[in-house]
C-alpha positions in Angstrom: 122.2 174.6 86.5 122.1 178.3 86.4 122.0 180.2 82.8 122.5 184.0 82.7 120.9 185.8 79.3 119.8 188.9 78.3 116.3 190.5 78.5 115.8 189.7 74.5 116.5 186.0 74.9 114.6 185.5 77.8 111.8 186.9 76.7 112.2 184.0 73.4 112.6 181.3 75.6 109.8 181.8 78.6 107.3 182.2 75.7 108.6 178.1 74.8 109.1 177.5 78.4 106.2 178.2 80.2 103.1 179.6 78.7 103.8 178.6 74.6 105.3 175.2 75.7 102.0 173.9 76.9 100.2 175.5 74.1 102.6 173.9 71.3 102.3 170.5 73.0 98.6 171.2 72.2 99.3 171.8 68.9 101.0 169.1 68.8 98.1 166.9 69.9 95.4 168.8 67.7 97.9 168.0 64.6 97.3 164.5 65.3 93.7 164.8 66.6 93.2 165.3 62.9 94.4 161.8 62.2 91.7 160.3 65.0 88.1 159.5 63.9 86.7 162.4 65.8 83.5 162.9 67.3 81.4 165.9 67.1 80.4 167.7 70.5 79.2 171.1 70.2 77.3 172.8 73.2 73.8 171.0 73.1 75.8 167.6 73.2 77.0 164.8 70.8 76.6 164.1 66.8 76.3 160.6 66.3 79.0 159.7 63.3 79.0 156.1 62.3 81.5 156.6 59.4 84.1 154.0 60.3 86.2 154.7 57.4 87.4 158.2 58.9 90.5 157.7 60.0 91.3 157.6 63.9 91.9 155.2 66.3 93.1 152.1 64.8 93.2 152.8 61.0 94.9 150.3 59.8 93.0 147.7 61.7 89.7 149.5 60.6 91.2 149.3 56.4 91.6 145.1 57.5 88.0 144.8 59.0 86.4 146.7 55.8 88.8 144.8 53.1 87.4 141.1 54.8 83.9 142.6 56.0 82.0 139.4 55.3 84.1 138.0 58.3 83.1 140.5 60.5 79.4 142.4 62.4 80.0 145.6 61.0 77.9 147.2 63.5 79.9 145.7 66.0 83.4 146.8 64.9 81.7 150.6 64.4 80.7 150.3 67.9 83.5 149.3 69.8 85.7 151.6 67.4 83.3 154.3 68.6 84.1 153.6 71.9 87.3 153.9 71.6 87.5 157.0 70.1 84.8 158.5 72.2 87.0 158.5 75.3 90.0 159.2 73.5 88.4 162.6 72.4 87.1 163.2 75.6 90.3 162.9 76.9 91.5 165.2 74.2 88.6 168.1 75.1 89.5 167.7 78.9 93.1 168.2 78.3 92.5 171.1 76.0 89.6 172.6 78.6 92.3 172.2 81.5 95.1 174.2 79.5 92.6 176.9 78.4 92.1 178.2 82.0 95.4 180.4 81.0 93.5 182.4 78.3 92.3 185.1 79.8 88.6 187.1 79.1 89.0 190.9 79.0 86.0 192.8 80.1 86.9 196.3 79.8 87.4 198.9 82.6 88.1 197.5 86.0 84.6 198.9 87.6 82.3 197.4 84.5 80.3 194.2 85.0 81.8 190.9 83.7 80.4 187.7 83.5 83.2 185.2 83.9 83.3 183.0 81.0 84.0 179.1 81.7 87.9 178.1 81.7 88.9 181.5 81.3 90.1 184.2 84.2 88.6 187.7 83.9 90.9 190.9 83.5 90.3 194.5 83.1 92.1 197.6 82.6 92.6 199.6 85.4 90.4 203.4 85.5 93.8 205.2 85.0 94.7 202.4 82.0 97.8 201.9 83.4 97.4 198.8 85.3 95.5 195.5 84.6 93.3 194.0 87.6 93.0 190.1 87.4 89.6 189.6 89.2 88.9 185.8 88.9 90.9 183.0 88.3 88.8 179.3 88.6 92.5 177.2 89.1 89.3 174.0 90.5 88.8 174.2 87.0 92.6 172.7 85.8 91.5 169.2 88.1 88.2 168.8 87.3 89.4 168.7 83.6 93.1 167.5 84.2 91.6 164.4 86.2 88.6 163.6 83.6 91.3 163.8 80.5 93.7 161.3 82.8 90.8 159.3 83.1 89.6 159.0 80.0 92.9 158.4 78.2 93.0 154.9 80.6 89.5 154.6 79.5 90.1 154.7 75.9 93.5 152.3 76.0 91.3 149.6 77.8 88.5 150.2 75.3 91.3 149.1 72.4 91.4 146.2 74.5 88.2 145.5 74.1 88.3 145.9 70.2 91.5 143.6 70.1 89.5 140.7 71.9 86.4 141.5 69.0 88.3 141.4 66.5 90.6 138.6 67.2 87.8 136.7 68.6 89.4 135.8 71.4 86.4 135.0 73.1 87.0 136.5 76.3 84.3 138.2 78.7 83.8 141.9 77.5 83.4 142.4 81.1 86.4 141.4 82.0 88.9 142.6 79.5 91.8 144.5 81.0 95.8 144.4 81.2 95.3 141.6 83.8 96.8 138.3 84.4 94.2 136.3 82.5 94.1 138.7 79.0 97.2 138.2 78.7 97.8 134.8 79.0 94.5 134.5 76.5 96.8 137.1 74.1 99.6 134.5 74.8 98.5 131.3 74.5 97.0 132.2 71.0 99.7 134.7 69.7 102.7 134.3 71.5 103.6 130.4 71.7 101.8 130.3 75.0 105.1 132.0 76.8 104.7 136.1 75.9 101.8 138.1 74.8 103.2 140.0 71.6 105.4 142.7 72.0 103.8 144.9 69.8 100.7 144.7 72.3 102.2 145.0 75.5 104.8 147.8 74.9 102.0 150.0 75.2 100.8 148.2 78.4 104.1 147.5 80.4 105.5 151.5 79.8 106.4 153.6 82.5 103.0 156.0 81.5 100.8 153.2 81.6 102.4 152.1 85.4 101.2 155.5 86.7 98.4 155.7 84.7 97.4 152.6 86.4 98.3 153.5 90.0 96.2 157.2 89.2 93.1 155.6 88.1 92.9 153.2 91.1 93.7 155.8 93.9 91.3 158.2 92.3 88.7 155.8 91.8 88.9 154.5 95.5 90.9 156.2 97.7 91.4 160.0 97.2 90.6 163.1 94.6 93.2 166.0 92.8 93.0 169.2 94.9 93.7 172.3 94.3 96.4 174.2 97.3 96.5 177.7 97.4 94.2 180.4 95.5 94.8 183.3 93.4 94.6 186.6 94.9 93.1 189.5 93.1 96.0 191.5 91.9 96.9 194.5 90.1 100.1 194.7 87.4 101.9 198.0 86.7 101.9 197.7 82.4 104.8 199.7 80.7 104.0 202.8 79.2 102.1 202.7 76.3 101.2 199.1 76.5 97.5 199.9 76.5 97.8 201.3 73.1 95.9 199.8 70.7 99.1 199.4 68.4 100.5 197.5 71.5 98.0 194.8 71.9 100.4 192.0 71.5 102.7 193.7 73.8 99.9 194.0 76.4 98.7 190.4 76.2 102.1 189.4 76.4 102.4 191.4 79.8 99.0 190.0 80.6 100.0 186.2 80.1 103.3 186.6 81.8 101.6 188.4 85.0 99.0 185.4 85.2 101.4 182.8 84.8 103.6 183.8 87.4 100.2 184.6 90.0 99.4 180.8 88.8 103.1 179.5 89.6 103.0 181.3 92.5 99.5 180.6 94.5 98.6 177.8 93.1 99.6 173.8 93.8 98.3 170.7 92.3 97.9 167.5 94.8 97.1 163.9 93.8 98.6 160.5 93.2 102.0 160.8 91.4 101.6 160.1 87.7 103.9 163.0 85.7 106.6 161.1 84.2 110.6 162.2 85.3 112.6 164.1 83.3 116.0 164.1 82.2 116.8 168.2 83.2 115.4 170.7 84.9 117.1 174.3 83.8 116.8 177.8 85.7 117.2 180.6 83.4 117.6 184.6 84.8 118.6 187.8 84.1 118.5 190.9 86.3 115.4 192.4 85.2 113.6 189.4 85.0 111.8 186.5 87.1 113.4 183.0 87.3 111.9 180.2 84.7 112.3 176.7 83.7 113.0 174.8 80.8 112.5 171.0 81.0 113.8 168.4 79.1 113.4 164.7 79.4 114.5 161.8 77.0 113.1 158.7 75.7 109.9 157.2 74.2 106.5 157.5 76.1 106.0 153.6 76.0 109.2 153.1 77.3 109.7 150.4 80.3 109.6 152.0 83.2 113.3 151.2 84.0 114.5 152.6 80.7 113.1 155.3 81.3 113.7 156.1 84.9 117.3 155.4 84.2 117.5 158.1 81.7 115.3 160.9 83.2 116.1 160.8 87.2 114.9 164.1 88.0 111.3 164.2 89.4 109.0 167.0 89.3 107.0 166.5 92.3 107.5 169.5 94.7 107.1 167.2 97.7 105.6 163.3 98.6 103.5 162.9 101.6 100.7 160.6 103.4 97.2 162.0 103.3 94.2 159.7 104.1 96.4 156.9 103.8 98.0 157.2 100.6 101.1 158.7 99.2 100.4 161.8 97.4 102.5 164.2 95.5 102.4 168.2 95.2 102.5 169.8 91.8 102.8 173.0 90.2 100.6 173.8 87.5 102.7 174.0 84.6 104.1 170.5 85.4 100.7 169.0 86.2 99.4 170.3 83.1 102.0 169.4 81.5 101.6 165.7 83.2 98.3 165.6 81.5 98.9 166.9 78.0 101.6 163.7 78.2 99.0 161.2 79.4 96.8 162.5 76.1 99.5 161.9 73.8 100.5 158.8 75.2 97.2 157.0 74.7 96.9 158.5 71.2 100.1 157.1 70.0 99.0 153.7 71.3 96.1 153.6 69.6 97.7 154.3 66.2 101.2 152.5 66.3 102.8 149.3 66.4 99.7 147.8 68.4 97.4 148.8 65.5 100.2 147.8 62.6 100.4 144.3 64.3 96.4 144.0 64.1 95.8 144.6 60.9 98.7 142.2 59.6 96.4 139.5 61.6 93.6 140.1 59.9 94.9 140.2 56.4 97.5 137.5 56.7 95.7 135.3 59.5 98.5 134.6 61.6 100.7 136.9 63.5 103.5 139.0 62.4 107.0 137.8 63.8 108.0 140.0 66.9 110.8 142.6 67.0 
């Protein structure tokens, strides 16, 4: 579907569309990062916090186990709710880390030393301060974090696992616990009248997200690795006149932004194991003195299952499918991969604080399981 718009309106909706979109969902998940009992890591490494009445990861399971403490090992609960969050913001700083490789470092004329500065590229102003000269761009950088926040989000939803089997006592081998065969018929022979392990558990589990999730984490951990295609060339862009002006700053990180995305779109691919989720649309928008863009929309709930959800988002935003080293691989470009990831992120998040953690706590304060919807 093809869109024609003026220069004003395009301008509007590229900012939401490309660059802005990825940085709103990041909003999005710092917004509710605030909700999560959040570790501290600062450049010399972690702060220890053993405060498990700061709200995160399971809250309302964390209220139960303080309100009938002389039931539970404290310490234990803290540290299996530490571990929990622990990947879960590692997962969060990765995805963050990935999506920061788009903010750019200036570093003043183009023939002055620069020191490029981690998940950044390096600019500089052309000698005649009409152009801009992108010298670096690290795009290994967007896997390296992309893959460890993917990771890590798996990490953290089978770390809740591992708190669901404390605290319900369900007396099954720590090192075992997992979304396997033998968990769940544990979860529902004890919960679920010995036929289905409660829904409010395994909606998180049996979702489209957590399918390629699952099918990610076991290709990257013994098959195969993300990979970069393509580089970024060192290129100059032509700025407006008077864009270099100090009263045009936004203007000329606006230009700056739009000229690196479209050298990322451009140079660079994403290849790995197929885990972005479908969407529902896929719109091309341009005008005559612009460059095409996208807008894409998709519908439905994150833990959806993965037939729901496939029915109502049928377009897929792999680039191409092919065998490499004997498995199938798919080819991404950035903005969708990194979008991919910010979607794994918030997808383990609202597991960790929704209907799985609601149906937890009402076991603890009640002592027998809620009726399933």
């Amino acid at each position: 579907m093809t869109v024609k718009i003026n220069s004003v309106q395009f301008r509007a909706i590229v900012k939401l569309s490309e660059v802005t979109q990825i940085l709103l969902s990041r909003l999005r998940i710092q917004r509710e990062i605030n909700a999560v009992y959040l570790i501290d890591i600062g450049e010399s490494g972690m702060t220890e916090s053993s405060q498990v009445t700061r709200p995160g990861a399971f809250p309302q399971t964390t209220g139960g186990v303080l309100k009938a403490a002389h039931d539970f090992g404290l310490s234990d609960y803290e540290e299996y709710l530490y571990i929990v969050n622990y990947h879960l913001e590692r997962a969060f700083s990765h995805a963050s880390r990935a999506e920061r490789l788009l903010s750019g470092s200036p570093v003043g004329a183009a023939d002055t030393p620069f020191r490029l500065l981690e998940g950044s590229f390096a600019y500089g102003l052309g000698a005649d301060r009409s152009s801009i000269v992108v010298f670096k761009f690290p795009p290994e950088g967007i896997v390296w974090n992309g893959d460890s926040a993917v990771r890590e989000a798996v990490l953290a939803l089978d770390a809740g696992l591992l708190l669901t089997n404390y605290v319900l006592n369900l007396g099954f081998p720590a090192h075992k616990v997992g979304w396997g065969a033998d968990f769940r018929k544990v979860l529902a022979d004890r919960f679920g009248g010995g036929e289905l392990v409660p829904k409010q558990v395994s909606r998180s589990f049996d979702s489209l997200e957590y399918d390629l999730l699952s099918s990610y984490r076991n290709w990257v951990t013994h098959r195969g690795a993300p990979k970069i295609l393509g580089s970024i060339p060192e290129e100059s862009l032509r700025l407006p006149a008077g864009a270099t002006s100090k009263s045009d700053e936004r203007e000329l990180n606006w230009q700056i932004q739009k000229f690196v995305s479209g050298l990322v779109s451009k140079h660079a691919r994403v290849r790995c194991a197929p885990f972005v989720r479908p969407v529902r649309s896929v719109y091309r928008i341009e005008g005559k003195d612009f460059e095409i863009s996208r807008v894409v929309k998709s519908d439905g709930e994150l833990t959806a299952k993965p037939e729901d959800y496939r029915a109502a988002n049928p377009v897929r935003l792999e680039e191409s499918l092919e065998q490499v080293a004997g498995s199938e691989l798919a080819t991404y470009g950035v903005f969708d991969y990194l979008s991919g990831v910010s979607d794994v992120v918030r997808y383990a998040q609202v597991a960790l604080v929704g209907e799985w953690d609601e149906w937890l706590a009402k076991v603890l304060v009640t002592k027998t399981p809620p009726e399933q919807s």
